[in-house]
PyMOL Python script that loads the backbone (N, CA, C, O; Angstrom):
from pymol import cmd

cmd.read_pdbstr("""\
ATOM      1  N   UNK A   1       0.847  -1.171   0.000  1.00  0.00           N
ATOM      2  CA  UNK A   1       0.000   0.000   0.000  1.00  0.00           C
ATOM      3  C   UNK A   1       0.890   1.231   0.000  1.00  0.00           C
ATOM      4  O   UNK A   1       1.869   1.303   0.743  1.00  0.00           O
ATOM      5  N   UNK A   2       0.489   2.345  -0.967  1.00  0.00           N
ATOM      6  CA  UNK A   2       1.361   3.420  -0.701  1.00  0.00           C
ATOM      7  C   UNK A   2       1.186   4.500   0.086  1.00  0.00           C
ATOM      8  O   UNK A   2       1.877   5.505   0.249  1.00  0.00           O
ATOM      9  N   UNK A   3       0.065   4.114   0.595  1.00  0.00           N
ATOM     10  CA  UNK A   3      -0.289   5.320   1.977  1.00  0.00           C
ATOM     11  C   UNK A   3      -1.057   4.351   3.423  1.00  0.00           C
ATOM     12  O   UNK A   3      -1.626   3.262   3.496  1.00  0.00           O
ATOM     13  N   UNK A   4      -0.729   5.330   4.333  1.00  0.00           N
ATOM     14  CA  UNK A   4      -1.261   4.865   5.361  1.00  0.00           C
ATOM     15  C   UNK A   4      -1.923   6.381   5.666  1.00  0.00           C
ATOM     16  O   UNK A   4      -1.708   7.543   5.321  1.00  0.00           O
ATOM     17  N   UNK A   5      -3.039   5.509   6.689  1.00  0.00           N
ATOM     18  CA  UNK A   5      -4.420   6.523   7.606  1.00  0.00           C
ATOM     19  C   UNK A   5      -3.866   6.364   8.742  1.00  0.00           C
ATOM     20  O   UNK A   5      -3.778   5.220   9.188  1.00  0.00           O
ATOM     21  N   UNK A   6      -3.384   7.417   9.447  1.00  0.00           N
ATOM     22  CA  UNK A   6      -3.146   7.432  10.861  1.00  0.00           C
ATOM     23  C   UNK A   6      -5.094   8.237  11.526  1.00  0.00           C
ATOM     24  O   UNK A   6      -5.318   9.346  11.041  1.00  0.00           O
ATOM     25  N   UNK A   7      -6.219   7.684  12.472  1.00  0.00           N
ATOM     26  CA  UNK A   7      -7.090   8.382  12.369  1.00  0.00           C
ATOM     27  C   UNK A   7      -7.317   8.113  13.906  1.00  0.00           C
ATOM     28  O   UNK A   7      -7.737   7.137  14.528  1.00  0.00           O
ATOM     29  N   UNK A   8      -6.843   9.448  14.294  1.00  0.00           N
ATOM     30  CA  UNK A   8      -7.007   9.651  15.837  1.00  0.00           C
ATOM     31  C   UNK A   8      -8.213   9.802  16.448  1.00  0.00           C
ATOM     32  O   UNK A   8      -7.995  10.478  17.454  1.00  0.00           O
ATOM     33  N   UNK A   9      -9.437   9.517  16.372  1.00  0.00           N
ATOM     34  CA  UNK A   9     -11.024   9.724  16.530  1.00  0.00           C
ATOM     35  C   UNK A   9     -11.269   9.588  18.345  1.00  0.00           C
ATOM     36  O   UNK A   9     -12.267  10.059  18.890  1.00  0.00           O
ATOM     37  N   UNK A  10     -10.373   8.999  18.959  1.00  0.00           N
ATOM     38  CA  UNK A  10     -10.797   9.250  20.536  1.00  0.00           C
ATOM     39  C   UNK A  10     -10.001  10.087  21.253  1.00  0.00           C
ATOM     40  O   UNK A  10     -10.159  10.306  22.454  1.00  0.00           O
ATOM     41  N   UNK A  11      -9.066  10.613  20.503  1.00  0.00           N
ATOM     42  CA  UNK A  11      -8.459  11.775  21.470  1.00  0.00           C
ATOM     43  C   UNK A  11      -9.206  13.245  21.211  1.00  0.00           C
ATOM     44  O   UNK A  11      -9.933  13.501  20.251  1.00  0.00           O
ATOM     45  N   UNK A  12      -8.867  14.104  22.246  1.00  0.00           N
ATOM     46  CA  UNK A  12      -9.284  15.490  21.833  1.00  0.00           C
ATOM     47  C   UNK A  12      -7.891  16.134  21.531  1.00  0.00           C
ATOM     48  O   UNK A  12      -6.896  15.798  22.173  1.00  0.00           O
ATOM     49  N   UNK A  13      -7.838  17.301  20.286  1.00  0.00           N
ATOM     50  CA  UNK A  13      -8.937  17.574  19.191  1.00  0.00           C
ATOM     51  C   UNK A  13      -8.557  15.808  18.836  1.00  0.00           C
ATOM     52  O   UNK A  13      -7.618  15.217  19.368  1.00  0.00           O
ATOM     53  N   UNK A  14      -9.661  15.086  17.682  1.00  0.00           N
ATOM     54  CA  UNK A  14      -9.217  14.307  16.850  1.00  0.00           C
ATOM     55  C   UNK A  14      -8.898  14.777  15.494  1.00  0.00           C
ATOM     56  O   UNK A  14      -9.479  15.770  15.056  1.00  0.00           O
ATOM     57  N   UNK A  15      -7.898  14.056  14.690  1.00  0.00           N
ATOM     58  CA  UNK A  15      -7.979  14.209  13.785  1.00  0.00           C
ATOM     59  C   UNK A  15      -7.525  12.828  12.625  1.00  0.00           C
ATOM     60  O   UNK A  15      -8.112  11.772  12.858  1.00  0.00           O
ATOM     61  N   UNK A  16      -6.699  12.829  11.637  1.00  0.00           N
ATOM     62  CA  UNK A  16      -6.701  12.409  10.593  1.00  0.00           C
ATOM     63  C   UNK A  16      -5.940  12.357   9.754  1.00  0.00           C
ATOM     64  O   UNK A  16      -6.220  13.191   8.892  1.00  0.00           O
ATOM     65  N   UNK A  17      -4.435  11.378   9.356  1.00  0.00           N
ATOM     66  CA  UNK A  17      -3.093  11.882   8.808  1.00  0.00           C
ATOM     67  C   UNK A  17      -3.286  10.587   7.627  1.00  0.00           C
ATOM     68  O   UNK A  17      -3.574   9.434   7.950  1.00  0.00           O
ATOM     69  N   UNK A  18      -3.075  11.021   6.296  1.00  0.00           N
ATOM     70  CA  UNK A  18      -2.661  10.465   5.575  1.00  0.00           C
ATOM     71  C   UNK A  18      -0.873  10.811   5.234  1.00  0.00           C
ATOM     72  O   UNK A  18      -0.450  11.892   4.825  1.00  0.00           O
ATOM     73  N   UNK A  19       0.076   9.417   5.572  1.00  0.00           N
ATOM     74  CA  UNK A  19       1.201   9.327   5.346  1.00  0.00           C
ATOM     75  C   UNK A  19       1.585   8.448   3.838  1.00  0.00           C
ATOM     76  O   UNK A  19       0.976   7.494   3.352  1.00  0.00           O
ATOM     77  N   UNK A  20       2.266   8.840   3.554  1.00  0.00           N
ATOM     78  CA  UNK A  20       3.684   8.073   2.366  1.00  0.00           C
ATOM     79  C   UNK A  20       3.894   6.975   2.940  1.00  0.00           C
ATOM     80  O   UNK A  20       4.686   7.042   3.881  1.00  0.00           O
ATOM     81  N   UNK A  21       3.454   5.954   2.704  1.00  0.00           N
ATOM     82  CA  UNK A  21       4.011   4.930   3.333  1.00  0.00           C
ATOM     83  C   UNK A  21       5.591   4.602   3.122  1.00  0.00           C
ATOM     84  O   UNK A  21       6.052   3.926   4.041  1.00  0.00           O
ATOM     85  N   UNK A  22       6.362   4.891   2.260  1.00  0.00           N
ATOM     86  CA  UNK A  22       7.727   4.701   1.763  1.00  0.00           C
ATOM     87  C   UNK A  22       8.825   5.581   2.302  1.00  0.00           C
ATOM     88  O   UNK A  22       9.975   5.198   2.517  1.00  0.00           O
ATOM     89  N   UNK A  23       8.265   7.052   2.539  1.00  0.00           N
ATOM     90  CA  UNK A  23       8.751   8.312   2.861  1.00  0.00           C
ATOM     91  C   UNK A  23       8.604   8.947   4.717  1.00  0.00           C
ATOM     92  O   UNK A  23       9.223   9.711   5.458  1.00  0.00           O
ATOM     93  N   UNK A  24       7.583   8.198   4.771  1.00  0.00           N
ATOM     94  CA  UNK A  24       7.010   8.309   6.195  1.00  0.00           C
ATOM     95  C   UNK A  24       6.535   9.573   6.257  1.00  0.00           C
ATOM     96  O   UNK A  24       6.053  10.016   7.299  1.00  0.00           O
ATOM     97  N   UNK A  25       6.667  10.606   4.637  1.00  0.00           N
ATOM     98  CA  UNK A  25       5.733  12.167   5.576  1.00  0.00           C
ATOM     99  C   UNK A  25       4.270  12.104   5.208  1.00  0.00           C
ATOM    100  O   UNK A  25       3.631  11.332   4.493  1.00  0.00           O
ATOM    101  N   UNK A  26       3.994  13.000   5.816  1.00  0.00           N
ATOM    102  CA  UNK A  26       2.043  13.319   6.031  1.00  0.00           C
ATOM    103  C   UNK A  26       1.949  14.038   4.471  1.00  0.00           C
ATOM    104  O   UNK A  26       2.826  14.674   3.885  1.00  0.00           O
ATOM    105  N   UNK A  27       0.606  13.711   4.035  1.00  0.00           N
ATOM    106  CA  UNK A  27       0.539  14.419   2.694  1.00  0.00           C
ATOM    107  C   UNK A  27      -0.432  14.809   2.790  1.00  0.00           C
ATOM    108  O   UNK A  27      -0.731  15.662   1.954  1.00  0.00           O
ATOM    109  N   UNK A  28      -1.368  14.476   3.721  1.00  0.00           N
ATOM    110  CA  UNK A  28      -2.695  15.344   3.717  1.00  0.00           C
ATOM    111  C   UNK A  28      -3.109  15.235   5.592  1.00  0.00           C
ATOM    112  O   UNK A  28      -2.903  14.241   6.289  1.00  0.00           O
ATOM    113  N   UNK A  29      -3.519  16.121   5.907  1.00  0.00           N
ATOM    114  CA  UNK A  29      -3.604  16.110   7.356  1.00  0.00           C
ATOM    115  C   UNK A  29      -5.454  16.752   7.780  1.00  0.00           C
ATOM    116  O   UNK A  29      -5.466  17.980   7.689  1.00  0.00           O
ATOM    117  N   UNK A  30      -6.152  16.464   7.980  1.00  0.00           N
ATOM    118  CA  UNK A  30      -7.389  16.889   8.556  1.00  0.00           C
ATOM    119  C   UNK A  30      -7.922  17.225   9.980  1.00  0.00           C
ATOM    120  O   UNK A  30      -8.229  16.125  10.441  1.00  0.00           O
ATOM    121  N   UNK A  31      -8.098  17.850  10.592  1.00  0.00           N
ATOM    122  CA  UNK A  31      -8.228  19.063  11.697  1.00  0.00           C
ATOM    123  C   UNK A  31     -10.069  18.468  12.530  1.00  0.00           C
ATOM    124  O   UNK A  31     -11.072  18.231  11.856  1.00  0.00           O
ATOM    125  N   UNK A  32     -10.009  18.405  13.583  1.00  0.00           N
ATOM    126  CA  UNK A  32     -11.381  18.212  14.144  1.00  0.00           C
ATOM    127  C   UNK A  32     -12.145  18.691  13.074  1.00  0.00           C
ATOM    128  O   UNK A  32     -12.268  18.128  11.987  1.00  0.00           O
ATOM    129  N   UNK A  33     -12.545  19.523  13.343  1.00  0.00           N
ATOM    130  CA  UNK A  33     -13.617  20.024  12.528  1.00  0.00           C
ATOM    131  C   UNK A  33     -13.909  20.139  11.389  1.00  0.00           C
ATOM    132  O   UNK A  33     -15.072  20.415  11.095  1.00  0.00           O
ATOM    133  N   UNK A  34     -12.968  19.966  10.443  1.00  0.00           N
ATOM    134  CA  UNK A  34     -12.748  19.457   8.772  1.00  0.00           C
ATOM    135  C   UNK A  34     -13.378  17.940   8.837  1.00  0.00           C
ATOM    136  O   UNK A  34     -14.220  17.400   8.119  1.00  0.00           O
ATOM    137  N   UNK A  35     -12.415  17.310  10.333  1.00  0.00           N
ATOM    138  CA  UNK A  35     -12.646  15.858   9.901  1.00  0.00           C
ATOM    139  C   UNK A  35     -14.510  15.377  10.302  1.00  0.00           C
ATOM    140  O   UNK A  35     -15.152  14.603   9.592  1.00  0.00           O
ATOM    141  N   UNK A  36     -15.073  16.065  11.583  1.00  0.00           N
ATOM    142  CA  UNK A  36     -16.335  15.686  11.823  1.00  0.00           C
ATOM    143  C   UNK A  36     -16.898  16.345  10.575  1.00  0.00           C
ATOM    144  O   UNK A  36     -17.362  15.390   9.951  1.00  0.00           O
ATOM    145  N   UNK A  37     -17.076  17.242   9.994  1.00  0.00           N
ATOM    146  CA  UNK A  37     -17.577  17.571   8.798  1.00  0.00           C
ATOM    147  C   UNK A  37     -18.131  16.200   7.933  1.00  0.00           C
ATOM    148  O   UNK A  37     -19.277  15.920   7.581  1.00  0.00           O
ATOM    149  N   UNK A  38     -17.009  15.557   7.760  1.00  0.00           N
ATOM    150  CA  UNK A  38     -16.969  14.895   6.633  1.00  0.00           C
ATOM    151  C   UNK A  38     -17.466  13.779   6.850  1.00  0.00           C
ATOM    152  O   UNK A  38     -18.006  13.055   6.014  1.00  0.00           O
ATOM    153  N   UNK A  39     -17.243  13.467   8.541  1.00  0.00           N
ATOM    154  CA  UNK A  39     -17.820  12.066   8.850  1.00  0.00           C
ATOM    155  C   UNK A  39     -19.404  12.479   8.819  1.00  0.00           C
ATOM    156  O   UNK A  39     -20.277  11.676   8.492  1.00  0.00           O
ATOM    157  N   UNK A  40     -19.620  13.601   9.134  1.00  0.00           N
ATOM    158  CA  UNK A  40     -21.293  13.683   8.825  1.00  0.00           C
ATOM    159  C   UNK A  40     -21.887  13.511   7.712  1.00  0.00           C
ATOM    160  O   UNK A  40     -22.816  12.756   7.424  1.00  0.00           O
ATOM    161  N   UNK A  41     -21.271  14.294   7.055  1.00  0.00           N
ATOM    162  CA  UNK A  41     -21.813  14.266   5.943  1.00  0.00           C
ATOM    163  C   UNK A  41     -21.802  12.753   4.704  1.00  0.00           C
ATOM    164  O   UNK A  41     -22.216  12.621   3.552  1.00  0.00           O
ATOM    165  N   UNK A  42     -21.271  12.046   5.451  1.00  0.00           N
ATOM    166  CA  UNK A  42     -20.471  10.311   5.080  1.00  0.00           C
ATOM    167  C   UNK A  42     -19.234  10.478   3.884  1.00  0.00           C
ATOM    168  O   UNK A  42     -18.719   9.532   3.287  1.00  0.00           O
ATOM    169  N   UNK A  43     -18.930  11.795   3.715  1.00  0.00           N
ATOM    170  CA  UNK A  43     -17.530  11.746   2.703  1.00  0.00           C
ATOM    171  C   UNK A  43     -16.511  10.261   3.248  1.00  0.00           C
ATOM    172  O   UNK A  43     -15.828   9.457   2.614  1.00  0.00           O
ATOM    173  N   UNK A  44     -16.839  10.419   4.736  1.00  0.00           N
ATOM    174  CA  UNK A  44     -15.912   9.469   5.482  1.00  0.00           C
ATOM    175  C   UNK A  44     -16.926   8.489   6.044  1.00  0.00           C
ATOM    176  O   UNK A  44     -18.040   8.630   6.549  1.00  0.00           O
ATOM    177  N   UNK A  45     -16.162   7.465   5.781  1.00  0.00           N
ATOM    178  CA  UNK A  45     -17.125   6.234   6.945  1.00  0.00           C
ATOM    179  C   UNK A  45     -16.252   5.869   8.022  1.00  0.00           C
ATOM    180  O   UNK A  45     -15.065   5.653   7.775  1.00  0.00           O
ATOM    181  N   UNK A  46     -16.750   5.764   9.314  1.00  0.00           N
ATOM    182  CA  UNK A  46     -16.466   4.932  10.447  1.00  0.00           C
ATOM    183  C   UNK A  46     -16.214   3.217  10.018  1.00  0.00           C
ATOM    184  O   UNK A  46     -15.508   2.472  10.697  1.00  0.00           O
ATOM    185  N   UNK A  47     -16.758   2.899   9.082  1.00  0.00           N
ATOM    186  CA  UNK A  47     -16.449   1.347   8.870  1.00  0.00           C
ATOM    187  C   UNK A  47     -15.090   1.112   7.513  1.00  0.00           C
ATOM    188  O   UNK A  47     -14.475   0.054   7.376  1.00  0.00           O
ATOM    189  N   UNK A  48     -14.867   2.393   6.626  1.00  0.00           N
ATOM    190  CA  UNK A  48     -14.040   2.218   5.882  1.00  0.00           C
ATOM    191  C   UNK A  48     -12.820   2.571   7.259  1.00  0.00           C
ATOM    192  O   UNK A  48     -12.234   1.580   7.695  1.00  0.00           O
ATOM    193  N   UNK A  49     -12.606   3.432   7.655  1.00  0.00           N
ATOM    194  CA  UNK A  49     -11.729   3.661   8.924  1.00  0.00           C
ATOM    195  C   UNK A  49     -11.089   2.497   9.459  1.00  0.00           C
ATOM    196  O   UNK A  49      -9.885   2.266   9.571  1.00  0.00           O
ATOM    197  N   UNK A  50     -12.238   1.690   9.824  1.00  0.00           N
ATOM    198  CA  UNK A  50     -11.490   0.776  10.869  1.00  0.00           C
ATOM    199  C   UNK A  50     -11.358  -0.599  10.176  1.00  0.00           C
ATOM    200  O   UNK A  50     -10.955  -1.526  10.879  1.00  0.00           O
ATOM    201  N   UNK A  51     -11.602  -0.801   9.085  1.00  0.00           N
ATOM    202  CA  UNK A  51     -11.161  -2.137   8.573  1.00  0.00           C
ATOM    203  C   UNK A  51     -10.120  -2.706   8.015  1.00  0.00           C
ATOM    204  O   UNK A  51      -9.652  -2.145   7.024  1.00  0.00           O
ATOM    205  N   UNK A  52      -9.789  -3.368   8.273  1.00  0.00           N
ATOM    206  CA  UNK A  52      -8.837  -4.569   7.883  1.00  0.00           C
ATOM    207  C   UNK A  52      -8.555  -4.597   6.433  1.00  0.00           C
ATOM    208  O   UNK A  52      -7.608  -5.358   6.233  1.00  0.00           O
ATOM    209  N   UNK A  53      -8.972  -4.105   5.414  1.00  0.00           N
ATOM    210  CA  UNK A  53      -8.717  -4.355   4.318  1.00  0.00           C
ATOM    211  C   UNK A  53      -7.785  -3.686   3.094  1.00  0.00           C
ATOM    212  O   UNK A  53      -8.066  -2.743   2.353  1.00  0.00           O
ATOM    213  N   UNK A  54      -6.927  -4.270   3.132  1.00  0.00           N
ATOM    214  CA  UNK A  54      -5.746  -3.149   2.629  1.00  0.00           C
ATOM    215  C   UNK A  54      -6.482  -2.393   1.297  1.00  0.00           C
ATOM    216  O   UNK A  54      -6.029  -1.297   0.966  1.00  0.00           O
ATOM    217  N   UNK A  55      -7.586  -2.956   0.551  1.00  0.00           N
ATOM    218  CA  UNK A  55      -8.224  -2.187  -0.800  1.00  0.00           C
ATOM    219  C   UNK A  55      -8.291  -1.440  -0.390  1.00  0.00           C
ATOM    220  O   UNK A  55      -7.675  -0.399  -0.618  1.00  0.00           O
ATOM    221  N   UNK A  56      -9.612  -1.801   0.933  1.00  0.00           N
ATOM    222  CA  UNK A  56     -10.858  -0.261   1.125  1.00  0.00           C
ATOM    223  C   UNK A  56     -10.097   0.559   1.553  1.00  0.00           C
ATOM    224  O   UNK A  56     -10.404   1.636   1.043  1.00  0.00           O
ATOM    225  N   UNK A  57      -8.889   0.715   2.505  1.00  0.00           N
ATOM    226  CA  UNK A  57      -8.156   1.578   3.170  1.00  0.00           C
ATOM    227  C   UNK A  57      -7.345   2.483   2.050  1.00  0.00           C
ATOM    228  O   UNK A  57      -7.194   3.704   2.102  1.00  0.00           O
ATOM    229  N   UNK A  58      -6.782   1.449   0.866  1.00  0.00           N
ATOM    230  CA  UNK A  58      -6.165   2.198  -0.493  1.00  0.00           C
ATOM    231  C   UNK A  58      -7.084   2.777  -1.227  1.00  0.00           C
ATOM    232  O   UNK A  58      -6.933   3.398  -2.279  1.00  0.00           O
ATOM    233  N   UNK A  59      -8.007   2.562  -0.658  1.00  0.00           N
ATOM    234  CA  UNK A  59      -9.503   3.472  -2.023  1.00  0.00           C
ATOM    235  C   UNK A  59      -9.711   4.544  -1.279  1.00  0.00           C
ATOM    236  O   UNK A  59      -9.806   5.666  -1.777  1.00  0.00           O
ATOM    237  N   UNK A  60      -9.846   4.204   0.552  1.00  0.00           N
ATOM    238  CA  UNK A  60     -10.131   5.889   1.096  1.00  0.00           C
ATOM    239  C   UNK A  60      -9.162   6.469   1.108  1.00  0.00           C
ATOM    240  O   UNK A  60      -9.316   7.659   1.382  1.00  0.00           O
ATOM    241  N   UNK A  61      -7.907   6.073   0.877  1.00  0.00           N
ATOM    242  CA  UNK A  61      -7.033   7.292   0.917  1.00  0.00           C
ATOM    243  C   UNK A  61      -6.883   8.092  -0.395  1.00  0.00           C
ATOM    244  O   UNK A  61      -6.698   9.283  -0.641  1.00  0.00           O
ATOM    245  N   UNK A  62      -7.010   7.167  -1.015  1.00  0.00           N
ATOM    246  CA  UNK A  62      -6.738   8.124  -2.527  1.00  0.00           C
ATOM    247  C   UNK A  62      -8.172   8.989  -2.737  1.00  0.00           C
ATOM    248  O   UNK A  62      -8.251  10.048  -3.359  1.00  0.00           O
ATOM    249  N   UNK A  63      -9.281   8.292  -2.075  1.00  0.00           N
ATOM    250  CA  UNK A  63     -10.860   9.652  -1.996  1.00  0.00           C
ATOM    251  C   UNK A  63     -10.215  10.843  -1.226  1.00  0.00           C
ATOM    252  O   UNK A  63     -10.315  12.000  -1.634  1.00  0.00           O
ATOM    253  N   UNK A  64      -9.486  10.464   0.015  1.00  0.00           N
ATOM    254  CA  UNK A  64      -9.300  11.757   0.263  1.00  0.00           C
ATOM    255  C   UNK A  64      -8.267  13.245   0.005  1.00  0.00           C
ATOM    256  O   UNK A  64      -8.224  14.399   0.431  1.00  0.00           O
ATOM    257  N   UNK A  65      -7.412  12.256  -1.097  1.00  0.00           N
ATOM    258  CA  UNK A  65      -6.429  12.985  -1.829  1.00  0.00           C
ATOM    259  C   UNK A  65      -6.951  13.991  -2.676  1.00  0.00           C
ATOM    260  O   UNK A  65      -6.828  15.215  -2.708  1.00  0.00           O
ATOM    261  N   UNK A  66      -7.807  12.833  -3.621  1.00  0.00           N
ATOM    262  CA  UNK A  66      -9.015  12.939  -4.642  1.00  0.00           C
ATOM    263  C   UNK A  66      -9.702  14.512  -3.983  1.00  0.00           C
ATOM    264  O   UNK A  66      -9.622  15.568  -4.611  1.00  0.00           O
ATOM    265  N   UNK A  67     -10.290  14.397  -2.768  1.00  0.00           N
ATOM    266  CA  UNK A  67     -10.920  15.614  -2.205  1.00  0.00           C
ATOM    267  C   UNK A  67     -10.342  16.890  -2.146  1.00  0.00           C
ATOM    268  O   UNK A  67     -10.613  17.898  -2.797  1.00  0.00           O
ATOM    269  N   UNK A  68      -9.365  16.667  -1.123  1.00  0.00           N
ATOM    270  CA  UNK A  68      -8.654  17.572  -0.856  1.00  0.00           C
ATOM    271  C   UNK A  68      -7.949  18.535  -2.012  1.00  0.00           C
ATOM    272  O   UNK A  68      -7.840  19.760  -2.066  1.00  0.00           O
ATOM    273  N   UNK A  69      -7.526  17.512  -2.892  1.00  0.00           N
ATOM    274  CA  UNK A  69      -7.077  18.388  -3.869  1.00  0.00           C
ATOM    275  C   UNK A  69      -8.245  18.965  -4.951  1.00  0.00           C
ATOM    276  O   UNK A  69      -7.906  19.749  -5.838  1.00  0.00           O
ATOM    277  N   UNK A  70      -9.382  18.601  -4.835  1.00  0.00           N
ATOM    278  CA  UNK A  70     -10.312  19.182  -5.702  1.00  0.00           C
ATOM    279  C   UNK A  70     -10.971  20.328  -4.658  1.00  0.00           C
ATOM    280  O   UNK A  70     -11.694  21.256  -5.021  1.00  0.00           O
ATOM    281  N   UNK A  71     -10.612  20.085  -3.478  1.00  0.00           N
ATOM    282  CA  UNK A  71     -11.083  21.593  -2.566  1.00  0.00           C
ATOM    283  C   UNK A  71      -9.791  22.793  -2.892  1.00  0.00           C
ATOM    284  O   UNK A  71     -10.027  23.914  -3.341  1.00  0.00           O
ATOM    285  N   UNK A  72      -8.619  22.350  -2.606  1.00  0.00           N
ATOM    286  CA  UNK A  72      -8.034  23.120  -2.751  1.00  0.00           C
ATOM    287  C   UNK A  72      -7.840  23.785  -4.177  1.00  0.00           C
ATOM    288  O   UNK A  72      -7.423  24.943  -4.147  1.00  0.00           O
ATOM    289  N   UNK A  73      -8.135  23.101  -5.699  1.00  0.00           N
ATOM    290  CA  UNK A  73      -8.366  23.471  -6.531  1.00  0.00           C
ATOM    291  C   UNK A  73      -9.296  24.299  -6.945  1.00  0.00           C
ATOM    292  O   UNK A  73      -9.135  25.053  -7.904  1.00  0.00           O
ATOM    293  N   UNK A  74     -10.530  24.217  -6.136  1.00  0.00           N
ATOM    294  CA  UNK A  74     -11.841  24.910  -5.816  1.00  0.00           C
ATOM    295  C   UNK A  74     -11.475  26.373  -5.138  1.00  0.00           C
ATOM    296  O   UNK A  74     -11.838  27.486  -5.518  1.00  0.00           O
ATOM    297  N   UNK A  75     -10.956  26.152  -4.438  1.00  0.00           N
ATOM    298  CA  UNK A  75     -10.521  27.444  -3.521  1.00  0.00           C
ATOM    299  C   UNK A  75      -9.611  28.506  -4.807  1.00  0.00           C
ATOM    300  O   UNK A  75      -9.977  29.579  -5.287  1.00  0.00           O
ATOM    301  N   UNK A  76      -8.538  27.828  -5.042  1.00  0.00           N
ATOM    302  CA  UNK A  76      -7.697  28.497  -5.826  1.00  0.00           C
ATOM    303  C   UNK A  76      -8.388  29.404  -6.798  1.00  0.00           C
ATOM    304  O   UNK A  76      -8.203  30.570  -7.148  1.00  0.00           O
ATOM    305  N   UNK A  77      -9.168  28.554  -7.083  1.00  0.00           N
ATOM    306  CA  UNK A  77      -9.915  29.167  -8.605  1.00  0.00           C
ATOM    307  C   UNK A  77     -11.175  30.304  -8.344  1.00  0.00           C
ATOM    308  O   UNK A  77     -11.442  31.217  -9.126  1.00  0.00           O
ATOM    309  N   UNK A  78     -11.744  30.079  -7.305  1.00  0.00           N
ATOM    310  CA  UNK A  78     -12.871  31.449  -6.395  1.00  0.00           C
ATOM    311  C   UNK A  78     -11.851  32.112  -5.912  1.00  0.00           C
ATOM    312  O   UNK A  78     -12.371  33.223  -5.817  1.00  0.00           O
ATOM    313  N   UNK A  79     -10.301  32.297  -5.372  1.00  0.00           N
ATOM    314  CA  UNK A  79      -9.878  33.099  -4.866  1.00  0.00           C
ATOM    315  C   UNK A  79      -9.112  34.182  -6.159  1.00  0.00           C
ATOM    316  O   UNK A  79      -8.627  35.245  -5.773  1.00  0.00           O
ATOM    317  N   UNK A  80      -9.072  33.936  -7.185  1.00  0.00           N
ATOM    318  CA  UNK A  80      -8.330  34.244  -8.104  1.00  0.00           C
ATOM    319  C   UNK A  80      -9.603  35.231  -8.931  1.00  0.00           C
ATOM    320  O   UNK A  80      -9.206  35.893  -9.889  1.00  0.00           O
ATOM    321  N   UNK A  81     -10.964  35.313  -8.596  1.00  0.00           N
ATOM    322  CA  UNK A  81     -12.158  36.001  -8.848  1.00  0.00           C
ATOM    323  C   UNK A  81     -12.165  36.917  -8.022  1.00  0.00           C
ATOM    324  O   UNK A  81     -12.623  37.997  -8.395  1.00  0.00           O
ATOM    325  N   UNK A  82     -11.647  36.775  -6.600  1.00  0.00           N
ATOM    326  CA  UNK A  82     -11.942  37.712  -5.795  1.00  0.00           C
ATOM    327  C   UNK A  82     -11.336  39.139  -6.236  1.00  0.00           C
ATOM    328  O   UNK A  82     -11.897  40.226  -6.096  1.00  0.00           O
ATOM    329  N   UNK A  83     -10.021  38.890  -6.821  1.00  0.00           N
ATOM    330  CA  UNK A  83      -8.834  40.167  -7.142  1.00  0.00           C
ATOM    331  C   UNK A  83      -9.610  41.187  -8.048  1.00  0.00           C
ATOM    332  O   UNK A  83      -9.048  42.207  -8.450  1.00  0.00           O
TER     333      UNK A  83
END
""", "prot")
cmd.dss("prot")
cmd.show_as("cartoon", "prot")
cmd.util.cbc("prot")
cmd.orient("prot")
């Protein structure tokens, strides 16, 4: 697998680290409140989270790459209207 989910959900704040598995750095990092967002809204599941399965775990990480970089692409492109 080329990434790992580090997903801290019982500590306070919680949050949410996608790492490089090869490199060991964080490439995407999610914040309490980014991360309950998402679990509400089911972007995220509690059952893809905690399972055992090296796919589902390689499919949510690349959704949340997938996301993140289409938010931050999103952003870029409304902030570049604002000027």
């Amino acid at each position: 697998m080329l990434f790992t989910i580090d997903a801290r959900l019982d500590q306070r704040p919680s949050s949410l680290t996608v790492y490089h598995s090869l490199s060991g750095r964080p490439v995407m990092r999610l914040q309490e409140e980014e991360l309950n967002e998402m679990l509400e809204s089911g972007d995220i599941c509690l059952q893809e989270l905690t399972s055992n399965d090296s796919q589902t775990l390689h499919n949510l990480a690349w959704e949340l790459l997938l996301f993140q970089s289409a938010a931050h692409t999103r952003h870029s492109s409304l902030s570049s209207f604002e000027a």
